[in-house]
KEPA-703699 format. One record per residue (C-alpha): residue number from 1; residue in three letters; x, y, z. Coordinates in nm, 3 decimals. Layout:
<recs>
- NUM/ALA/X/Y/Z;
...
</recs>
This chain:
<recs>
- 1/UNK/-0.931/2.681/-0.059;
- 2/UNK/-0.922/2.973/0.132;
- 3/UNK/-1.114/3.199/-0.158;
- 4/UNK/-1.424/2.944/-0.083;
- 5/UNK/-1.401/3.033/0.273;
- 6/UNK/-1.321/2.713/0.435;
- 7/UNK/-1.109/2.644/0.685;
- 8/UNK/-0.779/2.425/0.634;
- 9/UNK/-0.904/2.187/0.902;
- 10/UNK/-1.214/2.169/0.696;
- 11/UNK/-1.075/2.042/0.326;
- 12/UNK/-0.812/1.859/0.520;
- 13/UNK/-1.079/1.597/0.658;
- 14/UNK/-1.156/1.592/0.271;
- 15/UNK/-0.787/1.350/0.245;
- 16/UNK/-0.865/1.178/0.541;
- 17/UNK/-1.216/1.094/0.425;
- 18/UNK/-1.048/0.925/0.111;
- 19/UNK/-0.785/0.729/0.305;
- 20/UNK/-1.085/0.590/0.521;
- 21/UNK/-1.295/0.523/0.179;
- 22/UNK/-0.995/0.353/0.038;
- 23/UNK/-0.977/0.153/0.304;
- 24/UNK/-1.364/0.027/0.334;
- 25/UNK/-1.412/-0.011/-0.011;
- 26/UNK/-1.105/-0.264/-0.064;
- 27/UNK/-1.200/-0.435/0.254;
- 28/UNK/-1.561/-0.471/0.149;
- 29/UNK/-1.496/-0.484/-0.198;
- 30/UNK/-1.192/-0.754/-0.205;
- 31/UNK/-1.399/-1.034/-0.235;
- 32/UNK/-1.598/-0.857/-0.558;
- 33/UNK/-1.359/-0.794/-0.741;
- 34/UNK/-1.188/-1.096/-0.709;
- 35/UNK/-1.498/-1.266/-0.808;
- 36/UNK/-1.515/-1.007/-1.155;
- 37/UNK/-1.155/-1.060/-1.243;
- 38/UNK/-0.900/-0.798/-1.269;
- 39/UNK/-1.036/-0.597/-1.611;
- 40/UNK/-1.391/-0.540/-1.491;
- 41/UNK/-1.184/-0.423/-1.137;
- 42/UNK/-1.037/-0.199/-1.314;
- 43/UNK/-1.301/-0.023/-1.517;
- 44/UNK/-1.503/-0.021/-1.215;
- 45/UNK/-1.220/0.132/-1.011;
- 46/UNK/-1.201/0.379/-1.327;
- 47/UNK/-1.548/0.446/-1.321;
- 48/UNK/-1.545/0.609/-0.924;
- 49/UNK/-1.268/0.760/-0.949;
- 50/UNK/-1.339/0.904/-1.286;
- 51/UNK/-1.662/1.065/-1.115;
- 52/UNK/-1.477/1.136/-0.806;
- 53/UNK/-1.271/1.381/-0.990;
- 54/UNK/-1.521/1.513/-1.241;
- 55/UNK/-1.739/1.550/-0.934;
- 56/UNK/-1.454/1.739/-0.770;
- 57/UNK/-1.465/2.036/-0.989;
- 58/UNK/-1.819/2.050/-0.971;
- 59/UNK/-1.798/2.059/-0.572;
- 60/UNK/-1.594/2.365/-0.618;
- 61/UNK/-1.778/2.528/-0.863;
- 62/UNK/-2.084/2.496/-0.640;
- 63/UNK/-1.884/2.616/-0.358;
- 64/UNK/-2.044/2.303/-0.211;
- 65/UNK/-1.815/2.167/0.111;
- 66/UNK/-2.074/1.848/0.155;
- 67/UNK/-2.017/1.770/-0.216;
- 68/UNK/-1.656/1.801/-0.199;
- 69/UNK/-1.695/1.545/0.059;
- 70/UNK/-1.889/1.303/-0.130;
- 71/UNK/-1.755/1.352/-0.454;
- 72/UNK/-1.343/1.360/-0.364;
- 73/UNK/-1.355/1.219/-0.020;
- 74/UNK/-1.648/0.866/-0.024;
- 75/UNK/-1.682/0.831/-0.414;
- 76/UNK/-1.278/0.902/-0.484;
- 77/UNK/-1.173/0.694/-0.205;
- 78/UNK/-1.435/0.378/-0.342;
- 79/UNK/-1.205/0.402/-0.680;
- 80/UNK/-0.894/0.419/-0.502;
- 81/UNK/-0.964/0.122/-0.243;
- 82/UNK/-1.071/-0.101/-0.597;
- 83/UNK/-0.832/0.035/-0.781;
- 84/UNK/-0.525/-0.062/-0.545;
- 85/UNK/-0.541/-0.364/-0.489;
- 86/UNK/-0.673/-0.493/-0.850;
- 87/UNK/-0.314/-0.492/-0.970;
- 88/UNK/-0.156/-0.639/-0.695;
- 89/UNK/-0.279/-0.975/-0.672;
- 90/UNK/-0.301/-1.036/-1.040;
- 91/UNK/0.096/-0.931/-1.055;
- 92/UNK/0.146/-1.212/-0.744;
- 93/UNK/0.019/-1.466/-0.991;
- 94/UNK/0.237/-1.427/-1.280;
- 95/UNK/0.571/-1.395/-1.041;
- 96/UNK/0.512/-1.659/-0.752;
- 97/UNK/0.901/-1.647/-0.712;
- 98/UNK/0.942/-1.281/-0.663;
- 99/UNK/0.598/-1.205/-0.458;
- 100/UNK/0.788/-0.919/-0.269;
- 101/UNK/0.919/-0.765/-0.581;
- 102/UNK/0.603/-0.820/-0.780;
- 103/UNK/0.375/-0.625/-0.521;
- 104/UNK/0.628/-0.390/-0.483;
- 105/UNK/0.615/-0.289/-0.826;
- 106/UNK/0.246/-0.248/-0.864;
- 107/UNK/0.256/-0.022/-0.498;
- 108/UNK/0.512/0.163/-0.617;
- 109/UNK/0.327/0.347/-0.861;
- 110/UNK/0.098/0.438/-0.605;
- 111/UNK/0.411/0.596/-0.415;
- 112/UNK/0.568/0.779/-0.710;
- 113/UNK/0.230/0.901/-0.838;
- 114/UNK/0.262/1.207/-0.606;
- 115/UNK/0.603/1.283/-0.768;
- 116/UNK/0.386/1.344/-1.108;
- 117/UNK/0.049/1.449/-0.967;
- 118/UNK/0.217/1.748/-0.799;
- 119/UNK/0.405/1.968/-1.013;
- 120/UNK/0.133/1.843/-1.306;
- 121/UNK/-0.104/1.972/-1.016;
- 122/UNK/0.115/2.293/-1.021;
- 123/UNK/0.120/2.336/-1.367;
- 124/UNK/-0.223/2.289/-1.473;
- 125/UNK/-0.383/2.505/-1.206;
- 126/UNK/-0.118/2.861/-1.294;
- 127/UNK/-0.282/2.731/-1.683;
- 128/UNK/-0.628/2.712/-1.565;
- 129/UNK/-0.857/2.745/-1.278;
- 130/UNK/-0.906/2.492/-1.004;
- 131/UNK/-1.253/2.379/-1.158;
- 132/UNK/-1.090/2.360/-1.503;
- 133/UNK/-0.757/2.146/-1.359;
- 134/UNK/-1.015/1.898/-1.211;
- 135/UNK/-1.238/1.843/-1.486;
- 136/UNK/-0.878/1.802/-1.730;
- 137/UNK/-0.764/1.540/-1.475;
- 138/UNK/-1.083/1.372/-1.459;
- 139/UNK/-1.094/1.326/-1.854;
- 140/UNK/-0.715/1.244/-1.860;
- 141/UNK/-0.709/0.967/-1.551;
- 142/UNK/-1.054/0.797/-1.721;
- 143/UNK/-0.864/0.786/-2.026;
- 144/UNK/-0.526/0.612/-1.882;
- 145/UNK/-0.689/0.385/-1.622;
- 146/UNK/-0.965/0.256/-1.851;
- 147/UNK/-0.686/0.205/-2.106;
- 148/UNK/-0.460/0.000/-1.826;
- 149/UNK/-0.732/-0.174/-1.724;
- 150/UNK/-0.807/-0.304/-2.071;
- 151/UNK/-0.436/-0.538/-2.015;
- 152/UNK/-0.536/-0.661/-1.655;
- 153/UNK/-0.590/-1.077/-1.697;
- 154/UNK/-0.468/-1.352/-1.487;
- 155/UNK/-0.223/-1.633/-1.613;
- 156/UNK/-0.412/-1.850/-1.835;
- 157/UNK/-0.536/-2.190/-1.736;
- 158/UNK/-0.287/-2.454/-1.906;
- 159/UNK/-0.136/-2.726/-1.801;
- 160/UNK/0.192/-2.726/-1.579;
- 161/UNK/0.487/-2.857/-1.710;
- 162/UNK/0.662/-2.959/-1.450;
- 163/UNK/0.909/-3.280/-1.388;
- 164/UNK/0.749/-3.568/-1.146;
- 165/UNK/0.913/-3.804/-0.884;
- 166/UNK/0.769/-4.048/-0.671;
- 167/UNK/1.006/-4.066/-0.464;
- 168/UNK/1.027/-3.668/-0.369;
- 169/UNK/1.076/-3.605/-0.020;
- 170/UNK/1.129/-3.246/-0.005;
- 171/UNK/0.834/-2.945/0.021;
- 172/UNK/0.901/-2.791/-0.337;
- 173/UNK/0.944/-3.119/-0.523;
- 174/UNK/0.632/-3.273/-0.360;
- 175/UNK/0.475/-2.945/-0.491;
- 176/UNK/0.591/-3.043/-0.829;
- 177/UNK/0.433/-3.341/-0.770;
- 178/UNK/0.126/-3.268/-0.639;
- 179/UNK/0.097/-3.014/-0.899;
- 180/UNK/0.168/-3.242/-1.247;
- 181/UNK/-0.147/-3.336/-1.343;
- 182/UNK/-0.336/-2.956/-1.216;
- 183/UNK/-0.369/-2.730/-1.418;
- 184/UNK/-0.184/-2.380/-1.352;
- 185/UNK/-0.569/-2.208/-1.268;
- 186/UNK/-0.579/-2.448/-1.002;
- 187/UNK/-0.254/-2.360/-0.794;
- 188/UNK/-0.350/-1.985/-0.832;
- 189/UNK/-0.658/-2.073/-0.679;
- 190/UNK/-0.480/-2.223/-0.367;
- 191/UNK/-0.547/-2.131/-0.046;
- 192/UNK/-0.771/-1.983/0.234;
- 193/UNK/-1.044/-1.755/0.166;
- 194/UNK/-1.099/-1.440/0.364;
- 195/UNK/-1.338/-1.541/0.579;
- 196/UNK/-1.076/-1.839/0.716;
- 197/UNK/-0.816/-1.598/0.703;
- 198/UNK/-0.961/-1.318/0.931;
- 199/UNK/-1.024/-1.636/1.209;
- 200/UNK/-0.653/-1.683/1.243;
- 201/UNK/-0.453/-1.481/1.524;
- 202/UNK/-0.227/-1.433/1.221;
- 203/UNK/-0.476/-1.184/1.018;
- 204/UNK/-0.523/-1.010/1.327;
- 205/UNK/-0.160/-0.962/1.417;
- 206/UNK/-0.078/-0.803/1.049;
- 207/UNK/-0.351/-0.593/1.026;
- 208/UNK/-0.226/-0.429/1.375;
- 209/UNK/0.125/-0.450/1.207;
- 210/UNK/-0.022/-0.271/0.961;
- 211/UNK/-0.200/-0.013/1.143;
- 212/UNK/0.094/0.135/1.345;
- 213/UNK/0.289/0.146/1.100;
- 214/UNK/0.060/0.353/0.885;
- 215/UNK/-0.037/0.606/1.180;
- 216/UNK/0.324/0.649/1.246;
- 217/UNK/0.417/0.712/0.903;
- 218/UNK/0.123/0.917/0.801;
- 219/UNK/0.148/1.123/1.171;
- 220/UNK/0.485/1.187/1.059;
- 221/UNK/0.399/1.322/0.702;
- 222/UNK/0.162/1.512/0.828;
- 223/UNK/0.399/1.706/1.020;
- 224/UNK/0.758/1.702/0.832;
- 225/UNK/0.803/2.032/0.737;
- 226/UNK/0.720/2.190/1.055;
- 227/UNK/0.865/1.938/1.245;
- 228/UNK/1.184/2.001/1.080;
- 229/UNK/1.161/2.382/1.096;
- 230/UNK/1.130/2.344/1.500;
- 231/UNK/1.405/2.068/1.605;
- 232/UNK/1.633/2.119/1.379;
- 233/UNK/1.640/2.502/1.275;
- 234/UNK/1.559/2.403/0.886;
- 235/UNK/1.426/2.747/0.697;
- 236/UNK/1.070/2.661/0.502;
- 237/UNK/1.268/2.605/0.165;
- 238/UNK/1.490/2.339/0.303;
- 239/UNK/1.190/2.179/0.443;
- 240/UNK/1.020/2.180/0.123;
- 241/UNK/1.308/2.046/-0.062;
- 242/UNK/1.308/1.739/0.199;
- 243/UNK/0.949/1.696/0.146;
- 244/UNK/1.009/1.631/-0.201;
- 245/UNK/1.302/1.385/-0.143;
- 246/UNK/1.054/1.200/0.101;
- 247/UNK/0.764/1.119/-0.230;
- 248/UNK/1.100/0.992/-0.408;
- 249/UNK/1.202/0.736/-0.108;
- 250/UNK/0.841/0.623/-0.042;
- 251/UNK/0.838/0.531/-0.415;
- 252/UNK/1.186/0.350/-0.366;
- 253/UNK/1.097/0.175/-0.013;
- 254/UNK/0.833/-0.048/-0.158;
- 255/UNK/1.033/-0.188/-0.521;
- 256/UNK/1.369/-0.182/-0.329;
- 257/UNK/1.217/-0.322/0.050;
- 258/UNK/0.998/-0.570/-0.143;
- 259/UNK/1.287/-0.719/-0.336;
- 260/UNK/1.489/-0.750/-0.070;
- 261/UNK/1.146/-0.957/0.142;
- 262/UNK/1.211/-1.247/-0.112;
- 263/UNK/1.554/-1.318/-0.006;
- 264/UNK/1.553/-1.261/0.358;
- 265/UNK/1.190/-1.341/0.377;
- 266/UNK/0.886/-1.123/0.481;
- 267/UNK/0.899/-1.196/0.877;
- 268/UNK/1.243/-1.094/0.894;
- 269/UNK/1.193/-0.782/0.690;
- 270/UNK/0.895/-0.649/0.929;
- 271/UNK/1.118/-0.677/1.237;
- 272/UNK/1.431/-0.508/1.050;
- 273/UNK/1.132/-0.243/0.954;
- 274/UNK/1.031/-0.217/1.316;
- 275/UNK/1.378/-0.229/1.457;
- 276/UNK/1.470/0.089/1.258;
- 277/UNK/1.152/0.275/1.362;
- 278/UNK/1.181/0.241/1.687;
- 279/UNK/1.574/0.363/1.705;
- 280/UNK/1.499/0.655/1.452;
- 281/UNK/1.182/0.786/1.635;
- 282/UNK/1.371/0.790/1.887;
- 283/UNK/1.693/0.918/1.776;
- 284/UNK/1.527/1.183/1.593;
- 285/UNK/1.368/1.341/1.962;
- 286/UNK/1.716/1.405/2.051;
- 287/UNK/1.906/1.531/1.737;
- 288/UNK/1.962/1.878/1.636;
- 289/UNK/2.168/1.824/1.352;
- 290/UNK/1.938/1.868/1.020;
- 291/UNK/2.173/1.622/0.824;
- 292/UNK/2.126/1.321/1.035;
- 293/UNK/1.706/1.463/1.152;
- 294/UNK/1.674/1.403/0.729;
- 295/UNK/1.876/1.095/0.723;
- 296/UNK/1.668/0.928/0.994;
- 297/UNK/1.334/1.084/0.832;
- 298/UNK/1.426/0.924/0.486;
- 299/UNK/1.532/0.550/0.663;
- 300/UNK/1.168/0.560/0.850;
- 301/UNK/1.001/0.696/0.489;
- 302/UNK/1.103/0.399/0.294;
- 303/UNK/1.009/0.176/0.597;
- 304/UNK/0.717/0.313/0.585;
- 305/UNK/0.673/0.247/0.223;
- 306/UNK/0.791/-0.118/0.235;
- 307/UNK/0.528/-0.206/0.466;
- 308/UNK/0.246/-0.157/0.181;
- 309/UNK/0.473/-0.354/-0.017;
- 310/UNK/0.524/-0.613/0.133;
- 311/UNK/0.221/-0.686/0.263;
- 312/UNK/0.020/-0.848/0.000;
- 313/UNK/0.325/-1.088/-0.056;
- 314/UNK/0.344/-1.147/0.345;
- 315/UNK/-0.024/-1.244/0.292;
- 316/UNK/0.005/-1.474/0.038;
- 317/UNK/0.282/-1.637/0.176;
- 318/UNK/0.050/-1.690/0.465;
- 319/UNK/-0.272/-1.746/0.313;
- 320/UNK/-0.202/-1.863/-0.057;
- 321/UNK/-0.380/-1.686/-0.328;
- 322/UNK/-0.734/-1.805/-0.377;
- 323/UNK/-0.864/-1.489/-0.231;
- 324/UNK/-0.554/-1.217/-0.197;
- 325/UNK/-0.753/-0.975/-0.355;
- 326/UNK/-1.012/-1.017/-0.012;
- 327/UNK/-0.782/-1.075/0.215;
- 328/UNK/-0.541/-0.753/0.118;
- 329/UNK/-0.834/-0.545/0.130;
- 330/UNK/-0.948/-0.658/0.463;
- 331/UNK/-0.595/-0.503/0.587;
- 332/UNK/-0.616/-0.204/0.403;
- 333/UNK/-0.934/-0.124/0.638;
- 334/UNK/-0.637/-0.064/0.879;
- 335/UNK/-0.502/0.220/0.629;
- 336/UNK/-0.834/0.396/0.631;
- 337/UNK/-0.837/0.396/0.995;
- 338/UNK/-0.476/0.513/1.048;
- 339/UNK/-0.532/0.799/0.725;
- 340/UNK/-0.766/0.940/1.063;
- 341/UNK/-0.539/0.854/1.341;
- 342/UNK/-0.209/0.909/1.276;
- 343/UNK/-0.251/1.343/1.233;
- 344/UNK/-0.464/1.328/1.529;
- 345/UNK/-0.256/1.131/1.768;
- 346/UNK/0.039/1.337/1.619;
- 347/UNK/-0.153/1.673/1.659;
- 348/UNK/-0.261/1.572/2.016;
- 349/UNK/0.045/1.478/2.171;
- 350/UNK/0.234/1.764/2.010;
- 351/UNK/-0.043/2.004/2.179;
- 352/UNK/-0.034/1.802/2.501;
- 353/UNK/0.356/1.791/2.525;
- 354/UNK/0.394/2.141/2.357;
- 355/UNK/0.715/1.984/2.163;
- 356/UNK/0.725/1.698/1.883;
- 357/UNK/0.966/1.487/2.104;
- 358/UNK/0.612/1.342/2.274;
- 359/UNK/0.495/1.203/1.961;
- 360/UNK/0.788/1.081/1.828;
- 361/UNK/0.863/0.869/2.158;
- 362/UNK/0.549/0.717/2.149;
- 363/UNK/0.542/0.608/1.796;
- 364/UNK/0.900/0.435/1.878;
- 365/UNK/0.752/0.276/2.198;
- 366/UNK/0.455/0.183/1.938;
- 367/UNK/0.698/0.007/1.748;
- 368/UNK/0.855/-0.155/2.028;
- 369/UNK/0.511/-0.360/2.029;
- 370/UNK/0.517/-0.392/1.646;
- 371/UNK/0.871/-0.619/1.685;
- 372/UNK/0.710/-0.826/1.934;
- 373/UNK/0.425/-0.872/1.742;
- 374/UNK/0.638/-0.964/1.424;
- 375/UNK/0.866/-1.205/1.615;
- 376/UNK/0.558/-1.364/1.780;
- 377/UNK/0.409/-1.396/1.361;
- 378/UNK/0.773/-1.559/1.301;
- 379/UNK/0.813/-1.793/1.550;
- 380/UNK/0.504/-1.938/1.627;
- 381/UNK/0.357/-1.928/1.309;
- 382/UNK/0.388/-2.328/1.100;
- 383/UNK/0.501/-2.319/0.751;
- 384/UNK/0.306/-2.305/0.496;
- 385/UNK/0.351/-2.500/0.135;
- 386/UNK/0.209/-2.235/-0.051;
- 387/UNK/0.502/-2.065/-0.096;
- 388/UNK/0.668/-2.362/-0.271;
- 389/UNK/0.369/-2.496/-0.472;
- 390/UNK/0.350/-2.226/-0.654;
- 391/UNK/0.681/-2.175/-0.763;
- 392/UNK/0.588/-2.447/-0.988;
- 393/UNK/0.379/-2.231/-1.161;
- 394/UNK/0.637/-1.980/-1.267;
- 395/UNK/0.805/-2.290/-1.418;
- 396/UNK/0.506/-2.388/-1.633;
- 397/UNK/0.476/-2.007/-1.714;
- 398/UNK/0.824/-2.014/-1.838;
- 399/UNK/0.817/-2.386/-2.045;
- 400/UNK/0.437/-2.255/-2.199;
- 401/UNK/0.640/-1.945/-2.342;
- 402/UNK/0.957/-2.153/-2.489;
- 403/UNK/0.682/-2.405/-2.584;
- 404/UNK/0.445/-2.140/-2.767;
- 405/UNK/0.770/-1.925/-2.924;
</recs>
């Protein structure tokens, strides 16, 4: 970037101008594209970032700054927002069991992409020139997303199969009950939408869940390598090498945290997230040994990562999923916000303190609030019987298939 004479602070707000448009667009957008379904979604999400790309190397070739804004930053961040949480709620549907793992598979990919956008990046631009690598990308993502998007359905609308007692007492089997004589559409459709949702203290509390957890992460990302080459005495190489391990464990956090969220439950999994942030934050102000500095880096990383993950499902457990696709992208306006705060709280503090110790204690104080916050969602928050409703449906799912085979 420096051959078109602009400055790295510059093309770095052109990231940050992304994470915020990712951020509006599936908070303002939820609600539309759960009203299109997830294949129009898709295309649509296609469609942005197709142009976003294509517009990219255009921006460059015109040596334009304003239109690499536009183009990469608002119009590349509108596809992104759509296009992340499309998949997620349709994959919540079809696994009502495994809502952590289901999420987590679908935000995974958005984790691991880096470990496949970068060296393609890598390649592709020592091949050709930076115009040339953006217009190839452009063709090649149009191609796969508009492709993937072509698969994206809900569950059908059939009849549940499901077995019927009067005399059922418990949550699940009055869910079985309640849910005989409904068709399967009807249980997906349960729940709040995201105008009730965003009334409850509950929406509010997640979304600030969300928020620090994102700034924190993202402050830290922002300055790893550094970071790691002051406390710890790493050489740039090593640092590198530990960047690259990092893109692996984000990938990892969500599928592996996520999975875990359906056994011990999402409430419990936040405040095991939290608990670890705040001692390794911490911890990692005082170490100087660059074995245990990674080690606590790479345990914050895939805490970092779960909390996408398992957000969606936290929703939904909270919320149902009439409208997930709304409500998710109503808390992703707290990752757009964060994409901006997190490297300038972390660049502030670093500058006012003159060390990274500041920042990292108050990100760990930060997340001394986060636990409270997540105990307060725990206990005080009633159950809900969406959760065990739709179970059913992964029953009817299962009996259509034998059925149908």
């Amino acid at each position: 970037m420096a051959a078109m004479g602009w400055s790295l602070k510059e093309t770095t707000w052109t990231f940050s101008l992304a994470i915020l448009f990712l951020g509006l667009s599936a908070g303002l957008l939820g609600s539309v594209a759960e009203k299109m379904g997830p294949k129009k979604s898709g295309l649509w999400s296609t469609l942005f970032f197709g142009i976003g790309m294509l517009g990219t190397g255009y921006a460059l070739e015109a040596h334009s700054l304003t239109l690499l804004y536009i183009f990469y930053g608002v119009i590349g961040g509108i596809g992104l927002g759509v296009g992340y949480i499309t998949p997620v709620s349709t994959l919540v549907k079809y696994f009502p069991r495994n809502r952590g793992f289901a999420t987590g598979l679908a935000i995974m990919g958005f984790g691991f992409a880096a470990l496949i956008a970068g060296p393609l990046m890598q390649y592709l631009t020592a091949q050709y020139s930076l115009v040339q690598t953006f217009q190839i990308l452009g063709v090649a993502y149009i191609i796969i997303m508009a492709l993937s998007s072509l698969y994206l359905k809900p569950p059908t609308n059939h009849a549940a199969t499901v077995t019927t007692d009067a005399t059922a007492t418990n949550s699940t089997e009055k869910a079985q009950t309640t849910a005989a004589a409904r068709p399967a559409n009807t249980l997906f459709n349960r729940g709040m939408n995201a105008h009730e949702a965003m009334r409850t203290w509950q929406f509010s509390a997640l979304w600030w869940i969300f928020f620090i957890n994102i700034t924190c992460g993202i402050g830290l990302l922002a300055v790893a390598s550094p970071m790691a080459q002051e406390i710890v005495g790493m050489n740039a190489t090593e640092a590198a090498s530990m960047v690259g391990i990092i893109g692996l464990l984000n990938g990892l956090g969500r599928i592996g945290w996520s999975t875990i969220s359906d056994y011990i439950g999402r409430p419990f999994t936040y405040m095991l997230f939290f608990l670890i942030e705040i001692l390794a934050f911490f911890a990692l102000g005082h170490t100087s040994n660059s074995f245990f500095f990674q080690f606590l880096v790479f345990a914050i990383i895939t805490c970092y990562g779960g909390g996408f993950a398992c957000m969606p499902a936290y929703l939904s457990d909270l919320f149902g999923t009439k409208a997930l696709s709304a409500i998710h992208g109503r808390v992703l306006t707290a990752w757009g916000f964060a994409g901006i705060a997190g490297p300038m709280l972390v660049s502030f503090l670093r500058e006012s303190t003159n060390s990274y110790s500041g920042p990292l204690f108050v990100f760990s104080a930060l997340f001394v609030l986060n636990l409270a916050v997540a105990v307060a969602l725990k206990v005080f928050t009633k159950d809900h019987h969406f959760e065990a409703e739709e179970k059913v449906v992964e029953e009817s799912l299962n009996n259509t298939s034998v059925t149908s085979a």
